[in-house]
VMD Tcl script that draws the C-alpha trace (Angstrom):
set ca {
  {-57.33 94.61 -114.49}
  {-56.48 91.49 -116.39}
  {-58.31 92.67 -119.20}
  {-56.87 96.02 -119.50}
  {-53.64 94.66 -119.43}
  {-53.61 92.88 -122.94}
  {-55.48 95.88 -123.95}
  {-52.20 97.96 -123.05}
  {-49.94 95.44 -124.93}
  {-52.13 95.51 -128.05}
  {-51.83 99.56 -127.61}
  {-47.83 99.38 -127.32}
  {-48.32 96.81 -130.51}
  {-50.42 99.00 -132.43}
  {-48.17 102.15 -132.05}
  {-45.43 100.24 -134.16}
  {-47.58 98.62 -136.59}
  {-51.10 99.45 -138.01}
  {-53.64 96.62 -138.36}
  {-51.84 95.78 -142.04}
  {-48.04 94.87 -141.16}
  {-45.84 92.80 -144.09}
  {-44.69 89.63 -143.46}
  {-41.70 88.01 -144.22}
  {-42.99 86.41 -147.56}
  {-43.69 90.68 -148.57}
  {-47.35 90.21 -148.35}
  {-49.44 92.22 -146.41}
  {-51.35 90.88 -143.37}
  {-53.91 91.54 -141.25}
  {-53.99 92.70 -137.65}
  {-57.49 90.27 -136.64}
  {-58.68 90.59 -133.02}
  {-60.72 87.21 -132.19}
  {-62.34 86.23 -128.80}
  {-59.72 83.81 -126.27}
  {-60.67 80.83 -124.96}
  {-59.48 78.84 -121.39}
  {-56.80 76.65 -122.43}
  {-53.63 76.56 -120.69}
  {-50.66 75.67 -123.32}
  {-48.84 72.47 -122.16}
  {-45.32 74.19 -122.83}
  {-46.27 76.31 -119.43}
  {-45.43 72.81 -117.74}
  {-41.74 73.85 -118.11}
  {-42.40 77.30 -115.93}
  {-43.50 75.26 -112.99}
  {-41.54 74.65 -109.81}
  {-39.94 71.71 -108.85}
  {-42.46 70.47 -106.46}
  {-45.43 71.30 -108.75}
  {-44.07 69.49 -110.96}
  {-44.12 66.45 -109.09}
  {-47.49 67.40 -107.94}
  {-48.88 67.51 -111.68}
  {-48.73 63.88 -113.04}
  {-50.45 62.50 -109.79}
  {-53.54 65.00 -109.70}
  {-54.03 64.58 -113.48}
  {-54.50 60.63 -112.83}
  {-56.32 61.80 -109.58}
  {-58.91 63.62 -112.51}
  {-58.79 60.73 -114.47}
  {-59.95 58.62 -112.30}
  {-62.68 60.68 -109.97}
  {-64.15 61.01 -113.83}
  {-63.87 57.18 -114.71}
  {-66.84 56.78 -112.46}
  {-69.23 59.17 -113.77}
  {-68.92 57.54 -117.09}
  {-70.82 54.31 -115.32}
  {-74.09 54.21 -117.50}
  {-73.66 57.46 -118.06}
  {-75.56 56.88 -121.54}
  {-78.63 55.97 -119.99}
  {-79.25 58.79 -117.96}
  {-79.28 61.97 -120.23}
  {-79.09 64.77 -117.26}
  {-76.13 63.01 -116.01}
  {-74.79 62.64 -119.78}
  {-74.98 66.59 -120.32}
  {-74.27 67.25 -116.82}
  {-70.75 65.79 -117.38}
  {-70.00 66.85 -120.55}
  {-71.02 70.72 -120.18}
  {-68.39 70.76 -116.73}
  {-65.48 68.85 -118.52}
  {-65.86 71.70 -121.54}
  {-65.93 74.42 -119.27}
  {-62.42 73.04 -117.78}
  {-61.32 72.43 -120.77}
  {-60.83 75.93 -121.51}
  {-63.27 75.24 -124.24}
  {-65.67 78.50 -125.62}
  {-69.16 79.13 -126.69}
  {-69.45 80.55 -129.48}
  {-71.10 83.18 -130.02}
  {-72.72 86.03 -132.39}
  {-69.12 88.02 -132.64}
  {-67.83 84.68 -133.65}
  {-69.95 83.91 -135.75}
  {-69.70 87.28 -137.60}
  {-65.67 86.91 -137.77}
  {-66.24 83.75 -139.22}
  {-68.56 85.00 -141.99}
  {-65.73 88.17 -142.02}
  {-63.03 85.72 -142.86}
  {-65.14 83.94 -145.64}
  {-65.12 86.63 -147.83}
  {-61.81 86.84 -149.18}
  {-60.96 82.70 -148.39}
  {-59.23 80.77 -151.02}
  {-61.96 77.60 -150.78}
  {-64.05 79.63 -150.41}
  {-68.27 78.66 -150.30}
  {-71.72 80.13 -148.65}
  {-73.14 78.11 -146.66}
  {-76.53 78.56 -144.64}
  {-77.23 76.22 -141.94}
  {-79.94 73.69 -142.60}
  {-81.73 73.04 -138.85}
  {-84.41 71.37 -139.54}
  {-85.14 68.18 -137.89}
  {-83.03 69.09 -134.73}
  {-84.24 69.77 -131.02}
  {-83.31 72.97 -129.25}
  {-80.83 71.93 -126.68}
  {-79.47 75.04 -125.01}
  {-82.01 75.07 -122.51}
  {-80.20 71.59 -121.50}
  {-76.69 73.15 -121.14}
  {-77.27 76.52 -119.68}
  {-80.62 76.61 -118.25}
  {-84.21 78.44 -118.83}
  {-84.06 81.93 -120.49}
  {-80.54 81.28 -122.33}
  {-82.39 80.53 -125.86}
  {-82.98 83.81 -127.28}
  {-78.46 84.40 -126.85}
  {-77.78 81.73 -128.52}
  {-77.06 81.56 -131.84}
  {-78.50 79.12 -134.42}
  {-82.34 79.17 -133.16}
  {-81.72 78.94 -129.92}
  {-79.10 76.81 -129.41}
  {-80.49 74.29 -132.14}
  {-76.90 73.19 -132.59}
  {-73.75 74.17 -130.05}
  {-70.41 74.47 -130.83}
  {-67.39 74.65 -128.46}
  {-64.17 76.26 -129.87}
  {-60.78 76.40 -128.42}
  {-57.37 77.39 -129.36}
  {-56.12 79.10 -132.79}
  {-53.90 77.87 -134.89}
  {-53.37 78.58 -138.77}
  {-53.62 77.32 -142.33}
  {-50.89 78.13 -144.07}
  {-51.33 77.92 -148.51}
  {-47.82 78.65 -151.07}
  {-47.61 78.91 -154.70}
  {-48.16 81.04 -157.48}
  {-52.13 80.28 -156.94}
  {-52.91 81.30 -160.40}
  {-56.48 79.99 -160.69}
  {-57.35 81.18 -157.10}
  {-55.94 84.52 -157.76}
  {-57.86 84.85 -161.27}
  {-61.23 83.94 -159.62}
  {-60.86 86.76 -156.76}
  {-60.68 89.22 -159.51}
  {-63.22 88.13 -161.26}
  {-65.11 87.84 -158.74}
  {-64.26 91.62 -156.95}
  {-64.38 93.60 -160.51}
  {-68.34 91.63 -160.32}
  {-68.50 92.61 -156.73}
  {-67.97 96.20 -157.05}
  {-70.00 96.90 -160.24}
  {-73.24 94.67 -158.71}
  {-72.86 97.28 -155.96}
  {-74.55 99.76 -158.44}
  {-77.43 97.35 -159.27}
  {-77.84 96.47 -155.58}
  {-78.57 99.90 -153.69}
  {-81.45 101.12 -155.60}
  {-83.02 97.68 -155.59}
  {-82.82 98.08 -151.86}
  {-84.25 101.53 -151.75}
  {-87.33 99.71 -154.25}
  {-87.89 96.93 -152.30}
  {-87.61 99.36 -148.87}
  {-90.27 101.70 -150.74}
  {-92.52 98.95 -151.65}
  {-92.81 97.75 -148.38}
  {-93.62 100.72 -146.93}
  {-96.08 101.06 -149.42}
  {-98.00 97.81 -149.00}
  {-97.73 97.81 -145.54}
  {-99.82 101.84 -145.09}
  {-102.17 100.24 -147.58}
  {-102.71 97.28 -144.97}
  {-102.98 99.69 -142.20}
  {-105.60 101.77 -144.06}
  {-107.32 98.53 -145.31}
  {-107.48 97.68 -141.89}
  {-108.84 100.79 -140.44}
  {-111.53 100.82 -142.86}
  {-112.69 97.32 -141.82}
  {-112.88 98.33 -138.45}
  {-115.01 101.69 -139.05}
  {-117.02 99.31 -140.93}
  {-117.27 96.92 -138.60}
  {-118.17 99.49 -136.09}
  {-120.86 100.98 -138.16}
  {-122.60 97.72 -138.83}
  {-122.58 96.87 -135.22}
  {-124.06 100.48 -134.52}
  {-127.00 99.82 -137.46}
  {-127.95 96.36 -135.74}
  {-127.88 97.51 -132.50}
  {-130.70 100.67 -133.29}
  {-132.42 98.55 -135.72}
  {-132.80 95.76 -132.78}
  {-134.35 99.15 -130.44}
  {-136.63 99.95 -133.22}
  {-138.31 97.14 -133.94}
  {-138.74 96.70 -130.02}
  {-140.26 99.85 -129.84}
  {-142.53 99.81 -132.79}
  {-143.91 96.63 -131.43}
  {-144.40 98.49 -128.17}
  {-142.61 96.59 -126.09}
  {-141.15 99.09 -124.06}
  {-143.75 99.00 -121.35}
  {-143.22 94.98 -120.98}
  {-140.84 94.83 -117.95}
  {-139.26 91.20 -118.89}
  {-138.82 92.73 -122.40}
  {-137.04 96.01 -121.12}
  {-135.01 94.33 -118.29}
  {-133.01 92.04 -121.10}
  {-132.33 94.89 -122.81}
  {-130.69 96.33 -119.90}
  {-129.35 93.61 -118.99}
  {-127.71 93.04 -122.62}
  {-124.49 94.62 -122.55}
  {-124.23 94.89 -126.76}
  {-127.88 96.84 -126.55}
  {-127.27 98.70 -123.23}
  {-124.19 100.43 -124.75}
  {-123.04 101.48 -127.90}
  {-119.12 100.21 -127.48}
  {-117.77 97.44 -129.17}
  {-118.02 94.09 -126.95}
  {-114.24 93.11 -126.34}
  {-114.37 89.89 -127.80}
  {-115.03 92.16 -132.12}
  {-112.27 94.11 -130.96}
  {-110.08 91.20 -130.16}
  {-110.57 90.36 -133.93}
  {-109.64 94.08 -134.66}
  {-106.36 93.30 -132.72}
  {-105.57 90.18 -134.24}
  {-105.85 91.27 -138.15}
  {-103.56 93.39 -137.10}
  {-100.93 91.84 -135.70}
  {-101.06 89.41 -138.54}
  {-100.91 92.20 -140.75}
  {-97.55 93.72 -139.12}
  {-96.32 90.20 -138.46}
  {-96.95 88.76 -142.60}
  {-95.91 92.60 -144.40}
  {-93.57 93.59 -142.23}
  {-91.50 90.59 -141.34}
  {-91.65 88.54 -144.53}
  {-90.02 89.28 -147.32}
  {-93.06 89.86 -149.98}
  {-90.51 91.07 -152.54}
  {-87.78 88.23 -153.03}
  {-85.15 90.25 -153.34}
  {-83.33 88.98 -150.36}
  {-81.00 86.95 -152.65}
  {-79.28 90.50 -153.44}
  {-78.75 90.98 -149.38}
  {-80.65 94.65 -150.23}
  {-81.57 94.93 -146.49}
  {-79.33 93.68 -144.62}
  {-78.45 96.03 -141.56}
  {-75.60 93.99 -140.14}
  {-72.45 95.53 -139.40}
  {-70.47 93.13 -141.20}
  {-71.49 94.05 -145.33}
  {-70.32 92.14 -147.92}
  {-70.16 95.50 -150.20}
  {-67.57 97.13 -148.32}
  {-64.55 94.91 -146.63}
  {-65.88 92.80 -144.32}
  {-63.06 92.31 -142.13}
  {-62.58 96.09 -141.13}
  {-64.97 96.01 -138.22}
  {-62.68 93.16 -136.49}
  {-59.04 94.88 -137.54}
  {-56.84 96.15 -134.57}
  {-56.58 99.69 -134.14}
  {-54.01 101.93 -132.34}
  {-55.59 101.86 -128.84}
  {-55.41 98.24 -129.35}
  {-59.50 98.00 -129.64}
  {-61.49 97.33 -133.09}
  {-64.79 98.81 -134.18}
  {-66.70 95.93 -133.31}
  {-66.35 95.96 -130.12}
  {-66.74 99.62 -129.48}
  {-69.55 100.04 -131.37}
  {-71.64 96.78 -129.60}
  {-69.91 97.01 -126.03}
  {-68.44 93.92 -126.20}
  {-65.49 93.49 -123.22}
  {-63.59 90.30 -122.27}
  {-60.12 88.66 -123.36}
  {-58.94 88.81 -126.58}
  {-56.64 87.40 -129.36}
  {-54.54 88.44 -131.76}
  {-54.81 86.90 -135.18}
  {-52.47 87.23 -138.29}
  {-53.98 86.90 -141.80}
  {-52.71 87.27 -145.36}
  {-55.59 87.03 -147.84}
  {-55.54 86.97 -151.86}
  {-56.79 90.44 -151.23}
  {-53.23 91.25 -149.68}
  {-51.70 89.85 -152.60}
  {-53.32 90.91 -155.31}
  {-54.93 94.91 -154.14}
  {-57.04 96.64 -157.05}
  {-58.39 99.00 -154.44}
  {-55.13 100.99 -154.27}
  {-53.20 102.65 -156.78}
  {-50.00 100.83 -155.85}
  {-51.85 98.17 -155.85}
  {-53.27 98.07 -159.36}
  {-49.59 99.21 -160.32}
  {-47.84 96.43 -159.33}
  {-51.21 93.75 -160.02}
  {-49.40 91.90 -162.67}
  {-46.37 91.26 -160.91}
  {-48.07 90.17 -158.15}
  {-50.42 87.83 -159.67}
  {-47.44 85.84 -161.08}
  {-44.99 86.27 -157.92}
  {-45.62 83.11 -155.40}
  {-47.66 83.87 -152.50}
  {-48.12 82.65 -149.18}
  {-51.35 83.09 -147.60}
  {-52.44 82.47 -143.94}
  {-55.79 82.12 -142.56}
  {-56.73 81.51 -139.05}
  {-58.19 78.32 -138.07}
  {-59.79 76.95 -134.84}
  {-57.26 74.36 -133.28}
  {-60.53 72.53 -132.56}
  {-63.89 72.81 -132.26}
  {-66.70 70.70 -130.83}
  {-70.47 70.27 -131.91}
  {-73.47 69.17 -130.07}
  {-77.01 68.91 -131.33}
  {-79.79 66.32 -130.99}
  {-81.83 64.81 -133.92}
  {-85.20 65.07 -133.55}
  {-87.70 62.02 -133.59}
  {-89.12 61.60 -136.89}
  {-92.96 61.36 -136.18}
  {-94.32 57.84 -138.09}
  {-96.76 58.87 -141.20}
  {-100.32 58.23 -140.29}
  {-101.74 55.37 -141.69}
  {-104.93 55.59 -143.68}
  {-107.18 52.97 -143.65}
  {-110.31 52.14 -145.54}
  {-114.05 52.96 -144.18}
  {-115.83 50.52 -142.17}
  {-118.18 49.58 -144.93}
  {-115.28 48.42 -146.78}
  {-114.27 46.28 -144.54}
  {-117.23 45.16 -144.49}
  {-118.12 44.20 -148.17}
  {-114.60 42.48 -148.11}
  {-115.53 40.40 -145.65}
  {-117.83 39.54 -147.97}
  {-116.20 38.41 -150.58}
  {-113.50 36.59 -148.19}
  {-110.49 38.92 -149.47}
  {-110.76 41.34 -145.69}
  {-106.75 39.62 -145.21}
  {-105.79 42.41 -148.54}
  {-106.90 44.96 -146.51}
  {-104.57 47.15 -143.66}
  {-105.43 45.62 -140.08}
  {-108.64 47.41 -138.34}
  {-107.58 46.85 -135.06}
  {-103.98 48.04 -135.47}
  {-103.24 50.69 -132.90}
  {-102.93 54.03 -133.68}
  {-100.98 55.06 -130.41}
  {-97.14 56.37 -130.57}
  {-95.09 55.14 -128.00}
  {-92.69 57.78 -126.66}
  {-89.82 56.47 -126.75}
  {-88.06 60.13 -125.53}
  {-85.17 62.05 -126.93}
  {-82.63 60.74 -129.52}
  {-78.81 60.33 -128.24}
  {-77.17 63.36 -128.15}
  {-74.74 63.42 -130.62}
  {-70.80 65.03 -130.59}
  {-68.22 65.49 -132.98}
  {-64.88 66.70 -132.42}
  {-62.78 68.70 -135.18}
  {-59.22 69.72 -135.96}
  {-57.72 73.00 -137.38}
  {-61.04 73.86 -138.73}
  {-60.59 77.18 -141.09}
  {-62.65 80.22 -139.44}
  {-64.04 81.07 -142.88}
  {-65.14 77.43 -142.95}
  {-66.69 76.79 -139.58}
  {-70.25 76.49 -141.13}
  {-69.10 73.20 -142.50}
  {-69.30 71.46 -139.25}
  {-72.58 72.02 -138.64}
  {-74.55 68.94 -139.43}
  {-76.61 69.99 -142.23}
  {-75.96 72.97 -144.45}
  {-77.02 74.23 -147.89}
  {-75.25 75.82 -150.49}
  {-76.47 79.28 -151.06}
  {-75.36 81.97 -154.17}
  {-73.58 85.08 -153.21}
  {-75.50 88.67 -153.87}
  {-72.69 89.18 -156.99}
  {-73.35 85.64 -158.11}
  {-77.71 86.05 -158.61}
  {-76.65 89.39 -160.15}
  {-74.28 87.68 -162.72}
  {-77.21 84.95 -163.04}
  {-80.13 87.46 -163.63}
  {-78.16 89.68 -166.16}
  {-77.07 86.99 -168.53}
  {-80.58 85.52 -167.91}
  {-82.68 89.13 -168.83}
  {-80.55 89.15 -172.12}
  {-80.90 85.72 -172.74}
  {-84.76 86.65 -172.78}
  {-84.81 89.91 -175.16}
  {-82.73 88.41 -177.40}
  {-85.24 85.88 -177.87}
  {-88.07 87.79 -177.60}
  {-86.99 89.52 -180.41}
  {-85.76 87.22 -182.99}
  {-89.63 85.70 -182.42}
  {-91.38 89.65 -182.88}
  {-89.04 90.73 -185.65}
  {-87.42 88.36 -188.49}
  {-84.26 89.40 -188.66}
  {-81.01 86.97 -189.26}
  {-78.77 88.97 -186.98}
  {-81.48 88.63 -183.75}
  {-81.49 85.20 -184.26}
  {-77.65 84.39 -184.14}
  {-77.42 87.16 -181.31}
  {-80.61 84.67 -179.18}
  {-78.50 81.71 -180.42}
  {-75.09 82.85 -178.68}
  {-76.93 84.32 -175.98}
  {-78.76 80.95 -174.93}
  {-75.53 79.61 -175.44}
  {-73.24 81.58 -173.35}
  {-76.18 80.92 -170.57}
  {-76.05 77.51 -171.01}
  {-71.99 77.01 -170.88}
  {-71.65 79.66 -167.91}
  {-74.21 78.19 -165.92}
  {-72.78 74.38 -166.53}
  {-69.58 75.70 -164.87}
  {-70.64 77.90 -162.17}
  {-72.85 74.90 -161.02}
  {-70.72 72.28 -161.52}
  {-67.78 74.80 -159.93}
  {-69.61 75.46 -156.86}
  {-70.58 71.78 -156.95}
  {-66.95 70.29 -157.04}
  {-66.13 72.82 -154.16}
  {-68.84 71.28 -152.27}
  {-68.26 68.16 -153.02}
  {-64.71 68.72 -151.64}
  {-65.51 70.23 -148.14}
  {-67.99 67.44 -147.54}
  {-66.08 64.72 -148.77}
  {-62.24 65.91 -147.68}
  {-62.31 68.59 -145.87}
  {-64.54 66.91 -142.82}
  {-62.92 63.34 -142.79}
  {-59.32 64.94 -142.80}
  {-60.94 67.44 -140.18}
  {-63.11 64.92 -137.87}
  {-60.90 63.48 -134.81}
  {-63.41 61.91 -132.60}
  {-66.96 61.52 -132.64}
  {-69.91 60.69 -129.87}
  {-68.46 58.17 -127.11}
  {-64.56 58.87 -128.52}
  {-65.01 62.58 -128.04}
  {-66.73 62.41 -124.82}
  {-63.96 60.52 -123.39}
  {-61.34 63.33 -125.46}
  {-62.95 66.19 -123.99}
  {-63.10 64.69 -120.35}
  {-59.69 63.73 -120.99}
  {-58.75 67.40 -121.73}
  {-60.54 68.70 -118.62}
  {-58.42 66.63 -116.29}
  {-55.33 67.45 -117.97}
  {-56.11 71.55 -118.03}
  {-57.32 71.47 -114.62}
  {-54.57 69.88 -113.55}
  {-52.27 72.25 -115.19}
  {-54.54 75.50 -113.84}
  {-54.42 74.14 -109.96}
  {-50.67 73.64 -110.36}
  {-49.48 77.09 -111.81}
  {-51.92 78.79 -109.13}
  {-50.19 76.65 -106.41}
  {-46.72 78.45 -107.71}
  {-48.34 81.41 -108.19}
  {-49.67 81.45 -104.32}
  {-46.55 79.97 -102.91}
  {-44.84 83.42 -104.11}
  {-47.34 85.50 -102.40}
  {-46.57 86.50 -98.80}
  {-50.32 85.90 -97.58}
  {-52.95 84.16 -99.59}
  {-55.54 86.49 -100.54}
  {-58.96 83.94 -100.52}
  {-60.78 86.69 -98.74}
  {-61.12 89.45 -101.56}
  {-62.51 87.38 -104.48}
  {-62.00 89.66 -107.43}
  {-58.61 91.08 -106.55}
  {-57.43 87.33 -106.10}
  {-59.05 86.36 -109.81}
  {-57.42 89.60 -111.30}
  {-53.75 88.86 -110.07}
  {-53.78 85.47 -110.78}
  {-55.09 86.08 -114.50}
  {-52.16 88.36 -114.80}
  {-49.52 86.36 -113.23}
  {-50.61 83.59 -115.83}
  {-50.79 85.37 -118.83}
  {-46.85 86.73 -118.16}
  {-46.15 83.66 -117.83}
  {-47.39 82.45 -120.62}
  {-45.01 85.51 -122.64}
  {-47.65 85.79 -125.54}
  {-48.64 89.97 -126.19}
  {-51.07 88.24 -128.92}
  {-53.36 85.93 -126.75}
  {-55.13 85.90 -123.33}
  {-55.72 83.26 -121.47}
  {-59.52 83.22 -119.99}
  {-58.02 81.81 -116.96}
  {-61.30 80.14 -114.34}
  {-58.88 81.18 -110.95}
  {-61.84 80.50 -109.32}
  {-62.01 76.71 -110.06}
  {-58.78 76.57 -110.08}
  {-58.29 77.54 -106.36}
  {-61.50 74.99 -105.53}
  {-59.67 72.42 -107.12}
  {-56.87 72.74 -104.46}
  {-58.56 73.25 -101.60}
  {-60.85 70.34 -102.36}
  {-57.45 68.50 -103.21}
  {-56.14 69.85 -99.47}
  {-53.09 71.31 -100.74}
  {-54.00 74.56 -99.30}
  {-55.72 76.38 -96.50}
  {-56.00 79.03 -94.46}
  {-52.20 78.94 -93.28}
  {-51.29 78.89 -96.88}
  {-49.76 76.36 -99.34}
  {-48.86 73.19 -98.15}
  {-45.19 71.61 -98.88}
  {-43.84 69.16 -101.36}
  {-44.00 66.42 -98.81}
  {-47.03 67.18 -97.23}
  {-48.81 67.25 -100.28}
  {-47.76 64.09 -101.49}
  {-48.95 62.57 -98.09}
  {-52.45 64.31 -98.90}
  {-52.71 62.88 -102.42}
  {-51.35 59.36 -101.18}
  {-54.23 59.41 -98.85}
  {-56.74 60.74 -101.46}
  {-55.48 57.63 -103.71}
  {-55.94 55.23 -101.13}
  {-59.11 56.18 -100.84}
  {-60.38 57.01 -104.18}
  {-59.02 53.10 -105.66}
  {-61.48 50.23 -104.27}
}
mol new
graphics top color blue
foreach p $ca { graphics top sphere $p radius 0.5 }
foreach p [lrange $ca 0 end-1] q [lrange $ca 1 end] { graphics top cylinder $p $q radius 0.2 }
display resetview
């Protein structure tokens, strides 16, 4: 029920606009939906009641304090550590996130001003999910497994004005190389598909002609073996002719299990090293990808808002739950090439000032865990070496021989958290805490091009003699030389940036600080949640705590009306939220409990929660 409702909004929405609305500044922007996340917005403290809001200061303190002492070497005892920490983001309203996020994300960083391809660099990290959400939760989380974990919440947005000259110049550039690699890229997909297929039936038949072979060979050595036995007339010996019955290779002509085994294995290795690897490298051109988010074709269409109020996505994976709104104005909706009035009015818009908006993550945690760096072996000399040094008196030059070679485990590394700020969705691979710089499909293209005329154009001012081939290899080298300085040293500046600015303006707290943030915002949302459920109860004639679902469904509705936002749903926990208040004891089975007997029940919970 709650879920269908913003569904019905976003259908009343999308019958008056179309995913692409203008905005105020005359751009065009884009109708995004996004997953929600579980945060209540502090402004909904003014839609409480009187008496709630008396209620509201007093159980946030209550929070604060019940939390104060799990913190108590919590450092020291990692269960309790992660224990802690996973509850507090859960009432925090904080998210997951997960594959459709991720995909947005990489949506959104195709058309972003900054913007740069990252791949995540996990190497050296534990897998941790199994820590926050149990055995069997691995293979649905993203990043290995859960390698690294980050916690989103909130949206907010990054707003960019000016003429954006430079920026604007570079999209272009960048689209006109986009659209004519496109040509290139197809049939090297269909090659490299072809090839694959190829090499992979010659493995197969390969590998069926070992194993008729193998067969065969077996088959000779077994009648040779029942020759020779009866050529030397040992048939009539009964030892002789009961160990060849009781011989299981001699007794029947099948293949013992253990040479089949082998069969079985090539095999798999076969499918696993043809199949799965990429034996043509031409996965720097993105030939094969399958996903449903292509950089060929615009990448943001799958996530756009449609009439019914739905978006491809979705439909096409299955994917239910809450869901927000987003608003986005790209320098694709200021400077279109793709549509005639687009390309009509292209100079006047490249010069006109712009406003662009992208949607950002009002803030986002990250968890991982290093991994212990195993100590380098140490090699040491023979024993005859030590030996002839003792000798010659100079055995103190030599490593100790008695040193041990045991590791002490010393267990896991610290778990370590940082907490971000109006992080950029097209950016969110910068928080992770490695990454490497990658080249996008158009970019290798551009590379390989200039480079294959780089190389005939040398090649043949070295077969032929000829004045003009040797001025045209000269400015060719050239040209690959300058364009490749500033393409590197481009992408390199840009890096060099995110790192460098964009994190330390984005960081807010980190390890120990953001433990103690993140509790901090659990209290203060739970507190909030309990309070506008207690209003939301007191208005209901009877309290419905015997039908579960209906309960969760009303009170996820009631909230998000009062909350008055048709863009954004609130992923509301009613069912923590209603333990909360009866562990507080300001309900029961009668109903809700007054003003003044409430603050008698929290007075008493005080007395007895301070020492």
């Amino acid at each position: 029920m709650g879920t269908s409702f913003l569904f019905v909004l976003w259908g009343a929405l999308g019958m008056t606009c179309s995913a692409f609305s203008v905005s105020s500044a005359g751009s065009t922007s884009a109708q995004v939906i996004a997953s929600a996340d579980g945060r209540l917005p502090r402004v909904m403290t003014k839609s409480l009641s009187p008496a709630s809001s008396s209620l509201i200061d007093k159980i946030e303190l209550l929070f604060g304090v019940e939390s104060q002492k799990c913190f108590k070497n919590i450092y020291d005892e990692d269960e309790r550590l992660v224990k802690l920490l996973n509850q507090s983001l859960t009432d925090g309203g904080f998210k997951l996130m997960d594959q459709r996020d991720l995909d947005l994300c990489s949506a959104m960083n195709s058309e972003y001003l900054l913007r740069l391809s990252l791949l995540p660099d996990l190497k050296g990290l534990e897998p941790i999910g199994e820590e926050f959400f149990g055995n069997g939760t691995q293979e649905s989380l993203i990043f290995e497994g859960g390698k690294v974990l980050v916690f989103r919440r909130g949206h907010s947005q990054e707003v960019s004005n000016g003429r954006l000259l430079l920026p604007k110049l570079d999209y272009l550039q960048a689209s006109l190389v986009q659209r004519t690699s496109s040509a290139l890229l197809k049939p090297l997909g269909r090659l490299e598909r072809k090839l694959e297929r190829e090499i992979y039936t010659l493995a197969e038949k390969m590998s069926d002609w070992i194993q008729t072979s193998y067969e065969e060979i077996l088959q000779f050595c077994r009648s040779l073996i029942l020759e020779m036995i009866e050529n030397f007339g040992l048939t009539e010996n009964d030892f002789v002719m009961d160990r060849v019955q009781a011989n299981e290779f001699l007794n029947n002509s099948k293949i013992p299990p253990k040479l089949n085994s082998t069969v079985e294995v090539a095999e798999t290795f076969l499918e696993r090293g043809v199949r799965r690897s990429r034996l043509l490298k031409l996965s720097r051109y993105r030939t094969s990808s399958s996903a449903i988010v292509s950089e060929l074709d615009d990448a943001l269409e799958p996530f756009l808002l449609r009439q019914d109020g739905t978006c491809r996505y979705d439909d096409e994976l299955g994917i239910a739950g809450p869901k927000a709104l987003l608003q986005r104005v790209s320098i694709q909706n200021t400077v279109d090439v793709l549509s005639g009035k687009g390309r009509r009015e292209l100079i006047r818009n490249y010069f006109k000032p712009s406003t662009l908006v992208e949607p950002s993550y009002e803030e986002v945690l990250v968890l991982w865990r290093p991994s212990r760096q195993k100590p380098k072996r140490q090699v040491k000399p023979p024993k005859w070496m030590y030996e002839v040094a003792d000798i010659f008196d100079v055995a103190d030059r030599l490593p100790n021989r008695t040193s041990s070679a045991v590791v002490e485990d010393h267990g896991p590394l610290p778990l370590e958290i940082r907490a971000y700020t109006d992080v950029p969705l097209a950016n969110i691979g910068a928080v992770l805490p490695k990454t490497k710089l990658i080249f996008r499909p158009q970019d290798a293209v551009v590379f390989d091009l200039v480079s294959l005329v780089s190389f005939f154009a040398v090649a043949g001012s070295l077969r032929f003699d000829s004045p003009k081939l040797d001025i045209i290899a000269v400015a060719s080298l050239s040209f690959f030389a300058l364009r490749t300085f500033f393409r590197y040293s481009n992408k390199l500046a840009r890096y060099d940036l995110l790192v460098n600015r964009f994190l330390t303006g984005k960081i807010t707290h980190r390890n120990e600080g953001a433990l103690k943030y993140v509790v901090s915002e659990a209290n203060s949302n739970r507190a909030l949640r309990a309070m506008v459920l207690r209003d939301w109860l007191s208005s209901t004639s009877v309290v419905k705590l015997n039908n579960q679902t209906q309960t969760s469904e009303e009170a996820a509705l009631h909230i998000n009306k009062l909350h008055g936002s048709n863009s954004t749903w609130i992923d509301v926990d009613v069912t923590s939220g209603i333990c909360d208040l009866e562990s507080l004891g300001l309900i029961d089975r009668l109903g809700v409990k007054s003003e003044q007997e409430s603050q008698t029940v929290l007075k008493q919970i005080w007395n007895e929660a301070l020492p």
